[in-house]
C-alpha positions as CSV (number, residue, x, y, z in Angstrom):
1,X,-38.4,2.8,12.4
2,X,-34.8,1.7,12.2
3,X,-32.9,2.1,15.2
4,X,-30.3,4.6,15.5
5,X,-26.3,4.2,15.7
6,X,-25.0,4.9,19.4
7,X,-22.9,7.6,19.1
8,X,-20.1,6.1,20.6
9,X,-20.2,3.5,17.6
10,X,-20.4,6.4,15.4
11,X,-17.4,8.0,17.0
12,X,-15.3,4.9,16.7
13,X,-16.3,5.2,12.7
14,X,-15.1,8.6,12.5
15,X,-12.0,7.5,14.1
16,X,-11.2,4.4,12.0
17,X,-12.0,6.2,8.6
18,X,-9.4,6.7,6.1
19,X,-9.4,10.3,4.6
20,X,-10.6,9.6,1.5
21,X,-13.8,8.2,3.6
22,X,-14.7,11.3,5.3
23,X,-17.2,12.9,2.9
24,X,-19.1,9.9,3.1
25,X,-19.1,9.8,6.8
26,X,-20.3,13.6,6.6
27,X,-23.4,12.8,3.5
28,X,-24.5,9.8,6.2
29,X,-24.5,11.7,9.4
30,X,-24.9,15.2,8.5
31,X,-28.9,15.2,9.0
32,X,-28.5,13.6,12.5
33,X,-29.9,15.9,14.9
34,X,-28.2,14.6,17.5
35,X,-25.9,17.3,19.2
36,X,-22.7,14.4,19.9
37,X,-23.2,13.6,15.9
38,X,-23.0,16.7,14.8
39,X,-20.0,17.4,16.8
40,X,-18.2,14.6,14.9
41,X,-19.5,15.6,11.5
42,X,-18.1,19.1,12.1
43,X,-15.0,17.3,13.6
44,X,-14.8,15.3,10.2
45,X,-15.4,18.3,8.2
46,X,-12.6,20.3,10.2
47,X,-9.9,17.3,9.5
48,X,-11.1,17.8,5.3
49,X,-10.2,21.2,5.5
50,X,-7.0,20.2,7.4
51,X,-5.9,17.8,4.4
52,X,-7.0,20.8,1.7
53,X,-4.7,23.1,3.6
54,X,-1.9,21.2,3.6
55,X,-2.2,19.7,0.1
56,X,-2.2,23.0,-0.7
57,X,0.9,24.3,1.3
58,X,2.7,21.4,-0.3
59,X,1.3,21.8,-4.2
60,X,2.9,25.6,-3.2
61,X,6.2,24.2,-1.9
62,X,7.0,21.9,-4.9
63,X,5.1,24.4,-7.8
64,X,2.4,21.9,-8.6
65,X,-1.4,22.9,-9.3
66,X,-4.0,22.0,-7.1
67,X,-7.8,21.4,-8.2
């Protein structure tokens, strides 16, 4: 059995990733049932929507189209 990331390592991942990184971080960790890992997952997820929102707000400001 392969031995599983600390959490504080994990954390420190989470921290150091680039945006465009994040749904990556999410497909790796996201069937870790440990409660401190899925607390940064949904942290990860939250800061995705974050990005979305305001991509959005500025697609709206400038009259672009967003996907």
């Amino acid at each position: 059995m392969a031995e599983e990331k600390k959490i504080g390592a994990i954390k420190e991942e989470l921290q150091a990733a680039e945006d465009s990184m994040l749904p990556d971080f999410i497909a790796r960790y996201e069937k870790d049932e440990r409660s401190g890992v899925k607390s940064l997952v949904e942290k990860a997820g939250k800061r995705i929507q974050k990005l979305e929102a305001e991509y959005a707000r500025v697609a709206e400001k400038y009259g672009m189209e967003v996907d």
